[in-house]
C-alpha angles and dihedrals in degrees: 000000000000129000112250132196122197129193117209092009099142087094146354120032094336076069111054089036083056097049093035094055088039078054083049095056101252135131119260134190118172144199127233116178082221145031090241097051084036090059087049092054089060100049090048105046106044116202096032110146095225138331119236125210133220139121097236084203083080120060097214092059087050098053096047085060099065084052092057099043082055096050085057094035157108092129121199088183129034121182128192105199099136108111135147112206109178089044130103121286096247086062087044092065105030079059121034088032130032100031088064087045098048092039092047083049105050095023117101103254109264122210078249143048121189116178124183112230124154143221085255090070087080082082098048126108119253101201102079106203101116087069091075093024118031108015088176094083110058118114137194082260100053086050092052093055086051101056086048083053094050102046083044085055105050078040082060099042107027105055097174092058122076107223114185135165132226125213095191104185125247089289121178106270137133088267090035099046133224098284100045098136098212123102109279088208099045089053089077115026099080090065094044083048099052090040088051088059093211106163152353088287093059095049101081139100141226098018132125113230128187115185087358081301124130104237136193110252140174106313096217091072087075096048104113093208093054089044087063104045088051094052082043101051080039084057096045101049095036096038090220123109135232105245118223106215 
């Protein structure tokens, strides 16, 4: 059994990863932004240790966050499934970027490390100074490259921890929409998959996986120099600093 956080996980596919991996025997504790989504998250996912609250748009919640997960913790598994994607781009980053970043950061290292991309991150910008100096124009895309950057970069730095990406398809969720045409089901069972832990395939680190498949992705994510200036400007704009362990 392995201890398991998951980030977003009062709805959508933080959901069902949560209720698959409790079918699975393991420990969950999840995240709502609120008490009353965090209310719905327990109702709807029966068997859930605990339910932690924070509204990932402000940096001191998040940050408080990382202080409770490690007072319960601590944690063999973290996943970082909580994303916005039609919002501002103030919340996209606050969100898609820098709460992994500051959670991965302040949170004690797991054994495991999922982080959600998508396949939408192939049109992001690699160079990540807008982050610091033109917020503006940060898009869903440019959040998704960063989290591939950042998980690239704790694959790079954190050898005993095993970092990977999931691309999980435009699957119908509330963020997805009813049409989305992907496989609800295959959206999230490559996370519950890597955080499993089944196998020697599953056993690897910085790579981007969609339907428990390695996948091409934007080159620059693997770009050492890039890699840097985003956990510099992270740095920067958090004040908190990546620790090399």
């Amino acid at each position: 059994m392995a201890r398991i956080f998951i980030t977003g996980s009062a709805a959508g596919l933080g959901q069902f990863t949560g209720q698959s991996l409790i079918s699975k025997g393991h420990e969950v504790v999840l995240h709502a932004r609120n008490e009353a989504r965090g209310k719905e998250a327990l109702n709807a996912t029966p068997g859930a240790k605990a339910v932690l609250l924070a509204d990932l748009c402000e940096p001191e919640a998040t940050k408080r966050l990382a202080a409770e997960v490690n007072g319960m913790g601590p944690f063999d598994v973290v996943i970082h499934n909580a994303g916005v994607y039609q919002a501002p781009a103030a919340q996209l980053l606050a969100v898609n970027t820098l709460a992994p970043y500051i959670l991965t950061s302040l949170i004690k290292m797991p054994r495991r490390l999922i982080y959600l991309s998508s396949g939408m991150h192939l049109g992001g910008h690699a160079n990540s100074s807008d982050i610091k100096n033109n917020i503006n124009r940060i898009s869903y895309s440019d959040t998704k490259l960063h989290v591939l950057m950042l998980c690239k970069a704790v694959a790079r730095k954190w050898p005993a921890v095993y970092a990977n990406a999931v691309d999980p398809g435009w699957v119908p969720t509330k963020m997805g929409g009813a049409g989305a045409p992907d496989d609800l089901q295959k959206g999230f069972e490559t996370q519950v998959w890597l955080a499993d832990g089944k196998g020697k395939e599953a056993n690897v680190s910085g790579k981007y996986f969609f339907h428990r498949e390695e996948q091409s992705y934007h080159t620059g994510a693997d770009d050492l120099q890039l890699q840097e200036h985003f956990l510099e400007v992270c740095r920067e704009v958090t004040g908190i600093s990546f620790p090399d362990r």
